[in-house]
NUGULO-583224 format. One line per 5 residues: their letters; for each residue x, y, z of C-alpha. Coordinates in steps of 0.5 Angstrom, whole numbers. Each point is the difference from the previous one (the first is absolute). Layout:
# NUGULO-583224
A> X:Y:Z ~ ...
//
This chain:
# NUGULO-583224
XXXXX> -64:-93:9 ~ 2:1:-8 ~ 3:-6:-4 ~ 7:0:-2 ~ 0:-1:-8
XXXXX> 5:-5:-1 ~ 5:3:-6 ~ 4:-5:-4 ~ 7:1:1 ~ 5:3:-6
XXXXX> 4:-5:-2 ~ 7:0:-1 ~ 4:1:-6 ~ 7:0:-2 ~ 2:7:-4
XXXXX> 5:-2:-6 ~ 6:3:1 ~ 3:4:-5 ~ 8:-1:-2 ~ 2:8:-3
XXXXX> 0:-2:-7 ~ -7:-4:0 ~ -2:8:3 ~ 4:4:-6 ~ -4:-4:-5
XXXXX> -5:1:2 ~ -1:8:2 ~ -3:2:-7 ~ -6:-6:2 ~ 0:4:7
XXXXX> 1:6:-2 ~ -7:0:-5 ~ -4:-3:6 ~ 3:5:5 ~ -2:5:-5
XXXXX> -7:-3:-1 ~ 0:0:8 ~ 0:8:0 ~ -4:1:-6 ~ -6:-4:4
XXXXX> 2:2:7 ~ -1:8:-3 ~ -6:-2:-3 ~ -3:-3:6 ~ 2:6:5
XXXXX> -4:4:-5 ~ -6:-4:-1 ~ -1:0:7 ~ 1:8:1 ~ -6:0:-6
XXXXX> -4:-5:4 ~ 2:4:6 ~ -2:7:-2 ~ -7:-3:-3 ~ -1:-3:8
XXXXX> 1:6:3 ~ -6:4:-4 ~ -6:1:6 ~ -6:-1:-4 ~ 2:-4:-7
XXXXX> -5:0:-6 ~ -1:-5:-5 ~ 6:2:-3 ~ 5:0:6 ~ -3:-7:2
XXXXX> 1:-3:-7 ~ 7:4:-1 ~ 2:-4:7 ~ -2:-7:-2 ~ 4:2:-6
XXXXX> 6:2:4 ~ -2:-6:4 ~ 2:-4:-5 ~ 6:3:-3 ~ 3:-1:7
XXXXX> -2:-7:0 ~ 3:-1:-8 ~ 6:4:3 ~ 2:-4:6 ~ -1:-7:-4
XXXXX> 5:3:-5 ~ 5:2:5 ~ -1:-7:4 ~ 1:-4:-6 ~ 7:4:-2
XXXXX> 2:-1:8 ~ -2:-7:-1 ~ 4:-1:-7 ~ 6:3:4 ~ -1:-4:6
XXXXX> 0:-7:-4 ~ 8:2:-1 ~ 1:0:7 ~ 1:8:-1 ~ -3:4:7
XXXXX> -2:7:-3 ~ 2:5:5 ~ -3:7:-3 ~ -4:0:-7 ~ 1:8:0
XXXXX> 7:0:1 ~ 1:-7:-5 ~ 3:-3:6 ~ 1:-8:1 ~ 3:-6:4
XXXXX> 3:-6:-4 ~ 2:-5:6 ~ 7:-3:0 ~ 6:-3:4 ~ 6:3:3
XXXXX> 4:-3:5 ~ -5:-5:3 ~ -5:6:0 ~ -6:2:-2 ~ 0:6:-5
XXXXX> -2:5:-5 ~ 2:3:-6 ~ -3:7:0 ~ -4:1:-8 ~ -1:7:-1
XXXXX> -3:0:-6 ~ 2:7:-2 ~ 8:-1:1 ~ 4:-1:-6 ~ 3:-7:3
XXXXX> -8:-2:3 ~ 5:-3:6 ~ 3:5:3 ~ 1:-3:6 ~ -1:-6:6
XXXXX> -2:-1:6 ~ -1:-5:7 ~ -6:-2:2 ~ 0:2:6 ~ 2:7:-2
XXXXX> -4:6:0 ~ -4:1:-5 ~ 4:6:-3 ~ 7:-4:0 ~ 3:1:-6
XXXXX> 7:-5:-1 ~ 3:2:-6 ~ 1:-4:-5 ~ 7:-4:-1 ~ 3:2:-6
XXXXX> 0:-6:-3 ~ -7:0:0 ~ -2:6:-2 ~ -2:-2:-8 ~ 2:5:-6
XXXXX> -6:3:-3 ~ -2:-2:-6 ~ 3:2:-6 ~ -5:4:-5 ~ 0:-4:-7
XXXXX> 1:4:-7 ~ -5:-1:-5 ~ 6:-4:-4 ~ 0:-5:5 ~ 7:3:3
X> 1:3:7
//
């Protein structure tokens, strides 16, 4: 009979809960990490396919085996660079949902309910919309009007806008 390993239980830790303008302020800091997310993310799909490609070669000579090790090690770097961005992310209570499309989740309270502003790094506003935790994934609430920021005025080199 195998022995189960004992596993130590995750602890659990109280998420921060964001008001709407702590998350406004916050957007073109969350917008650079999302941005760095897909970079790394992009960068570790093509590493891997590299590797991959090179895994697939029935007899490898010297020069495959080494440009294997190499892309071995570009993956590693790759997925240490992508974990350390998550990492950043994640120390803001900031829940990444897709690199690609620069989708994330900033947790906050809504009528005594758990929910989730959507941070869509692409859109204008970056919120763009809301929703219950236990909504499906796909939900997407609008946004009251009041919430929804101005997009920021462009300075001119005077200093006027």
């Amino acid at each position: 009979m195998k022995r189960r390993r004992r596993t130590k239980r995750g602890t659990l830790r109280a998420i921060r809960l964001w008001t709407y303008p702590e998350a406004a302020k916050a957007l073109p800091y969350l917008r650079s990490i999302t941005n760095s997310l897909r970079d790394h993310w992009l960068e570790l799909q093509s590493k891997q396919l590299d590797a991959k490609r090179l895994q697939d070669i029935t007899r490898p000579g010297r020069r495959e085996l080494i440009a294997l090790e190499e892309a071995s090690e570009d993956v590693r770097q790759a997925e240490n660079k992508f974990e350390d961005a998550l990492a950043e992310l994640m120390k803001q209570d900031v829940f990444l949902l897709d690199p690609v499309q620069g989708l994330a989740l900033i947790p906050f309270q809504q009528e005594e309910e758990l929910a989730w502003y959507v941070f869509d790094g692409f859109a204008e506003n970056a919120v763009t919309a809301w929703r219950y935790h236990k909504d499906p994934l796909e939900t997407r609430r609008p946004m009251p009007q009041e919430r929804v920021p101005e997009p920021p005025a462009m300075l001119a080199a005077g200093g006027q806008t």
